[in-house]
MIBANU-497446 format. One record per residue: residue in one letter; z, y, x of N, C-alpha, C, CB in turn. Coordinates in nm, 2 decimals, padded with zeros to 4 digits. Atoms other than C-alpha are relative to their C-alpha. Glycine has a CB too. Layout:
N
SITE   type     n.c3     n.c2     n.c1    ca.c3    ca.c2    ca.c1     c.c3     c.c2     c.c1    cb.c3    cb.c2    cb.c1
SITE      A        Z        Y        X        Z        Y        X        Z        Y        X        Z        Y        X
...
//
This chain:
89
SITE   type     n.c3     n.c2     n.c1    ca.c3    ca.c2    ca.c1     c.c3     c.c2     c.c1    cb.c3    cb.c2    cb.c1
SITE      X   -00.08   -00.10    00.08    00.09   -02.78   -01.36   -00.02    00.14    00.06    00.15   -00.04    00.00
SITE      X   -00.01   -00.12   -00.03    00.03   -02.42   -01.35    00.16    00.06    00.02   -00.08    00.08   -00.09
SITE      X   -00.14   -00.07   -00.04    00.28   -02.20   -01.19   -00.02    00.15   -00.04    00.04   -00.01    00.16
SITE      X    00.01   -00.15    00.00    00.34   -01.84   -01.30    00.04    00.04    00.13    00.07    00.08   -00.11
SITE      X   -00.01   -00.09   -00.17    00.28   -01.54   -01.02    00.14    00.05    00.00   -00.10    00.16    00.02
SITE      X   -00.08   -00.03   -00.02    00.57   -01.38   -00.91    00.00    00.16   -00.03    00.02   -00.05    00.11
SITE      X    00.02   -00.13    00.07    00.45   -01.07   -01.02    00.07    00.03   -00.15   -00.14    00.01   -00.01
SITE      X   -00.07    00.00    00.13    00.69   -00.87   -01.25   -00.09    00.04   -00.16    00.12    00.12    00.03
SITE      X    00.06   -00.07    00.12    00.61   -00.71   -01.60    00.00    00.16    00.03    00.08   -00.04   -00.13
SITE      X   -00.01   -00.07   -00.01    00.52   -00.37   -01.59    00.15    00.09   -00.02   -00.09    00.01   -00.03
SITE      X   -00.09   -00.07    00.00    00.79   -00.12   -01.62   -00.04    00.12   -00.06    00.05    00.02    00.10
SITE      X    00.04   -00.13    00.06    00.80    00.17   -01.86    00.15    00.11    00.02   -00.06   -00.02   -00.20
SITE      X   -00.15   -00.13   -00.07    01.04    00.52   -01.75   -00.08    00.11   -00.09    00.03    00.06    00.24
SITE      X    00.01   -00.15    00.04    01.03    00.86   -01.94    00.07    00.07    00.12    00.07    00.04   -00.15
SITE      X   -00.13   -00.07   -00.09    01.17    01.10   -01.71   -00.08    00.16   -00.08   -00.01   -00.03    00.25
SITE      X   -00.02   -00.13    00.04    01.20    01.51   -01.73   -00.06    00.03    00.11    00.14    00.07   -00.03
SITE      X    00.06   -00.06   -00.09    00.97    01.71   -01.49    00.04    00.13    00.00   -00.12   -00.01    00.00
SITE      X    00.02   -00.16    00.01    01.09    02.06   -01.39   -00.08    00.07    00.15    00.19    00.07   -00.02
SITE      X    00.09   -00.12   -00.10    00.84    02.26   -01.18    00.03    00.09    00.07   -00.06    00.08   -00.06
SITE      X   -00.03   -00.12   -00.07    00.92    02.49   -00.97   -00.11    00.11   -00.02    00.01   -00.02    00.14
SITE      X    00.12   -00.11   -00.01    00.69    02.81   -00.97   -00.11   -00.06    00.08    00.05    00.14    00.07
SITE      X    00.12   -00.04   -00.06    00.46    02.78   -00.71   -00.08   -00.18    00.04    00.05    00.11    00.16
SITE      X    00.12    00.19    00.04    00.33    02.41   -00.83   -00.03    00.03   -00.14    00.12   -00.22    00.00
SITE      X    00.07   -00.02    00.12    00.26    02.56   -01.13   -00.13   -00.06   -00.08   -00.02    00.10    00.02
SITE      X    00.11    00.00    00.06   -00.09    02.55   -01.14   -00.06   -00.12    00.09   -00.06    00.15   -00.01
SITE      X    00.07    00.09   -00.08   -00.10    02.25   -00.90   -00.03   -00.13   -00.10    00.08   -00.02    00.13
SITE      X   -00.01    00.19    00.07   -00.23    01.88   -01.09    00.07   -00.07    00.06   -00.11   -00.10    00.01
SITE      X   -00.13    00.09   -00.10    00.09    01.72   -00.98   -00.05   -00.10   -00.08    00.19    00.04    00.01
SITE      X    00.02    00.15    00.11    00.03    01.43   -01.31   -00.15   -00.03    00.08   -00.01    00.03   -00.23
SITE      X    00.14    00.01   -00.02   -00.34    01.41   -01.19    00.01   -00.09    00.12   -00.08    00.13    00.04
SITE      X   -00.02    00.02   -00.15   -00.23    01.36   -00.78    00.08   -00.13   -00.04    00.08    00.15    00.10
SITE      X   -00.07    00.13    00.04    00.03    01.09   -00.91   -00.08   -00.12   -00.05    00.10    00.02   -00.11
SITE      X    00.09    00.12    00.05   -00.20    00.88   -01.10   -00.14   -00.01    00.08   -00.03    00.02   -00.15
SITE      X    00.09    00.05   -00.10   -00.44    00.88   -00.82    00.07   -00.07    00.10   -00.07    00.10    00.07
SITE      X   -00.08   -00.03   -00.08   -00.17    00.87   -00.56    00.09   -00.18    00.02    00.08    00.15   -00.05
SITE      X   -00.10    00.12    00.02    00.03    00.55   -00.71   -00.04   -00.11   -00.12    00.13    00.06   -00.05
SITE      X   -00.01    00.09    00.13   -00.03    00.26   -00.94    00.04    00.02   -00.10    00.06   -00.08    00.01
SITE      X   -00.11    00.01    00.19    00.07    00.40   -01.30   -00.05    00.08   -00.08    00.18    00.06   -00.02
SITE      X    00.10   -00.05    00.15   -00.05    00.49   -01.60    00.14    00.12   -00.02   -00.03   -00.17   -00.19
SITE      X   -00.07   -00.15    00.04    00.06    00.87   -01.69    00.02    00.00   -00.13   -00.09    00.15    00.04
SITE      X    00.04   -00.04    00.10    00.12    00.95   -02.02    00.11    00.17   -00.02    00.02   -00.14   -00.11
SITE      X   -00.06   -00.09    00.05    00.22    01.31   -02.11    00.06    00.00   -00.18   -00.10    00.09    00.04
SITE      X   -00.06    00.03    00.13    00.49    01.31   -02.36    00.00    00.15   -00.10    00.18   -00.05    00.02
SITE      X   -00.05   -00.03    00.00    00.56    01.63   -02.40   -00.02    00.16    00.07    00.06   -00.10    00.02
SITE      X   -00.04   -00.05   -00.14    00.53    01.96   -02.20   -00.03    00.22   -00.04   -00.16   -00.11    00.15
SITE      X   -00.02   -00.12    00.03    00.62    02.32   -02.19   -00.03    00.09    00.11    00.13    00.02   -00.05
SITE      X    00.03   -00.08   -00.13    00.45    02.57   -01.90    00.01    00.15   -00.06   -00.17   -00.04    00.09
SITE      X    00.03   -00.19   -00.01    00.50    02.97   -01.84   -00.05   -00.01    00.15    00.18    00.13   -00.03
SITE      X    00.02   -00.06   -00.17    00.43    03.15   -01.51    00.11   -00.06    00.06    00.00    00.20    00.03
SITE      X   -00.12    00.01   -00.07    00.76    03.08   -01.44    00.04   -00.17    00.06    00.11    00.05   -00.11
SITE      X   -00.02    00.14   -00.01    00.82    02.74   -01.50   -00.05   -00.12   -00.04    00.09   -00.01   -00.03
SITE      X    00.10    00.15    00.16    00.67    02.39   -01.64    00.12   -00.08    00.02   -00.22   -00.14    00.04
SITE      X   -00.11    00.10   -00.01    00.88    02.17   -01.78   -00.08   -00.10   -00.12    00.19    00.07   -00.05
SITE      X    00.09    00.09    00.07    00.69    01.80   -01.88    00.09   -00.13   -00.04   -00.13   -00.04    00.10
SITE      X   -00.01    00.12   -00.02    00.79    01.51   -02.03   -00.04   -00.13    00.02    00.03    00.01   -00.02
SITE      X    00.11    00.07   -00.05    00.64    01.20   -01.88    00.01   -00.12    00.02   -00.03    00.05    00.08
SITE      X    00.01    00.16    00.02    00.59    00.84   -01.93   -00.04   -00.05    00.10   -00.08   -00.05   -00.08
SITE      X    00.08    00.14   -00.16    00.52    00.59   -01.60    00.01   -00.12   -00.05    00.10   -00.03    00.17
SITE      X    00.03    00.11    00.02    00.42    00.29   -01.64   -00.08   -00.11    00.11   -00.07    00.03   -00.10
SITE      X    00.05    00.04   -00.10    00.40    00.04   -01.37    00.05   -00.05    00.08   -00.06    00.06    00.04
SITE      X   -00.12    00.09   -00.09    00.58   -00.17   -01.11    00.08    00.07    00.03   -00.03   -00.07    00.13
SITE      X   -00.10   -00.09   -00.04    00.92   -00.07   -01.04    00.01    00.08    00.11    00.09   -00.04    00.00
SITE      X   -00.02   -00.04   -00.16    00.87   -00.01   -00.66   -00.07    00.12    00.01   -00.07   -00.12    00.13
SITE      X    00.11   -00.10    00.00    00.56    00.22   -00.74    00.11    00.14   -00.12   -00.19   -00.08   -00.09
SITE      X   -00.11   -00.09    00.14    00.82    00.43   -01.04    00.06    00.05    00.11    00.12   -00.09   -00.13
SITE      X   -00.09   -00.12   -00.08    01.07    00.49   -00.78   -00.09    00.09    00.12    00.14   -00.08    00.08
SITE      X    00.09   -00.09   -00.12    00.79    00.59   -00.47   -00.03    00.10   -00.08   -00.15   -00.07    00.08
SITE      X    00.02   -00.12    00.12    00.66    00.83   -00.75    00.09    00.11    00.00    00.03   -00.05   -00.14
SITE      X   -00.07   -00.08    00.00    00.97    00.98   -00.81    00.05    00.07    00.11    00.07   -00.02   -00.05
SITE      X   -00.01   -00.03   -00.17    01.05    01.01   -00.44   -00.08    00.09    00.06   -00.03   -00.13    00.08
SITE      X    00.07   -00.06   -00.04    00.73    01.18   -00.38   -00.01    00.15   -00.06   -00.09   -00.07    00.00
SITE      X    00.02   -00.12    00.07    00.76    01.45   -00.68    00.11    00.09    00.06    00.00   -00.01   -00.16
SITE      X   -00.16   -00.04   -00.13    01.15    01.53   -00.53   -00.04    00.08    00.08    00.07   -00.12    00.10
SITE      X    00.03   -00.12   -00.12    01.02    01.63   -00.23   -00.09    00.08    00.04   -00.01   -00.03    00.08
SITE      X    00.11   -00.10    00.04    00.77    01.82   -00.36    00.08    00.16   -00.09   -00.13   -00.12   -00.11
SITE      X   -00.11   -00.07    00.07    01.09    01.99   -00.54   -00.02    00.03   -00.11    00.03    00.10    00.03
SITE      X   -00.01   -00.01    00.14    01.02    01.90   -00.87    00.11   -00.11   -00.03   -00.16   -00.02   -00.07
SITE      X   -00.12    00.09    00.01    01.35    01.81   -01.04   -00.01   -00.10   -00.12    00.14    00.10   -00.02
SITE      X    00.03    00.13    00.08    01.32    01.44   -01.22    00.10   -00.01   -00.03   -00.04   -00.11    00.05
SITE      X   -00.10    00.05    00.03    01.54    01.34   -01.45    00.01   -00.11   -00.09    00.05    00.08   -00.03
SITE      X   -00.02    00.03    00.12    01.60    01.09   -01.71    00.00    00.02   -00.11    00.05   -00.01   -00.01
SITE      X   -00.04   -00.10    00.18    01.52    01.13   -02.09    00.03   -00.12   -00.10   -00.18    00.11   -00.10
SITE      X   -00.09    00.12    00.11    01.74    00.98   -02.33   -00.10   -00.04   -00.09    00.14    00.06   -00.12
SITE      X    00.13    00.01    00.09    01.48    00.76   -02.52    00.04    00.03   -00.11   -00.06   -00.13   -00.01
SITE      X   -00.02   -00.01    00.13    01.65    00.80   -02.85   -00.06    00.13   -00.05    00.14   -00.01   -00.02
SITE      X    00.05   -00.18    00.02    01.52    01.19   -02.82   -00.16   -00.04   -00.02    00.03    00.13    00.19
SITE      X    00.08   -00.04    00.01    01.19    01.11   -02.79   -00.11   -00.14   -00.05   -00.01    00.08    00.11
SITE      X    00.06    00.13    00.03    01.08    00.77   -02.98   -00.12   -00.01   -00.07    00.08   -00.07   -00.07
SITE      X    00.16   -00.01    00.09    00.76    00.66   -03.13   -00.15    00.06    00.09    00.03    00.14   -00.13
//
């Protein structure tokens, strides 16, 4: 009898990316999807000089979603939650 792995199902998160200035012009989505296990998808995304603000799809084991967010944080980009109902389809 086969046994299934213990391995979960992926995990899908929208979250809110706000930028600080002087990551502006850095490939933060780029550095993540090298950086971590997960499929990027840009939802979403509004840049000036000043500020970028993205919104952004992960896709990918939960452990790797939260290290993700953990790493952009302390990079001082502020993550947040996006109500899926805002942005369906």
């Amino acid at each position: 009898m086969a046994t299934k792995t213990s391995k979960s199902a992926p995990q899908q998160t929208r979250l809110w990316l706000m930028y600080p200035t002087k990551l502006i012009t850095r490939p933060v989505i780029y550095e993540l999807g090298k950086k971590f296990k997960l499929v990027t998808n840009v939802r979403q995304a509004s840049v000036t000089p000043e500020v970028g603000l993205v919104s952004l799809e992960l896709e990918g084991d939960r452990a790797e979603i939260k290290k993700a967010i953990a790493w952009m944080e302390k990079m001082g980009i502020k993550v947040e939650p996006v109500e899926i109902n805002t942005i369906e389809g």
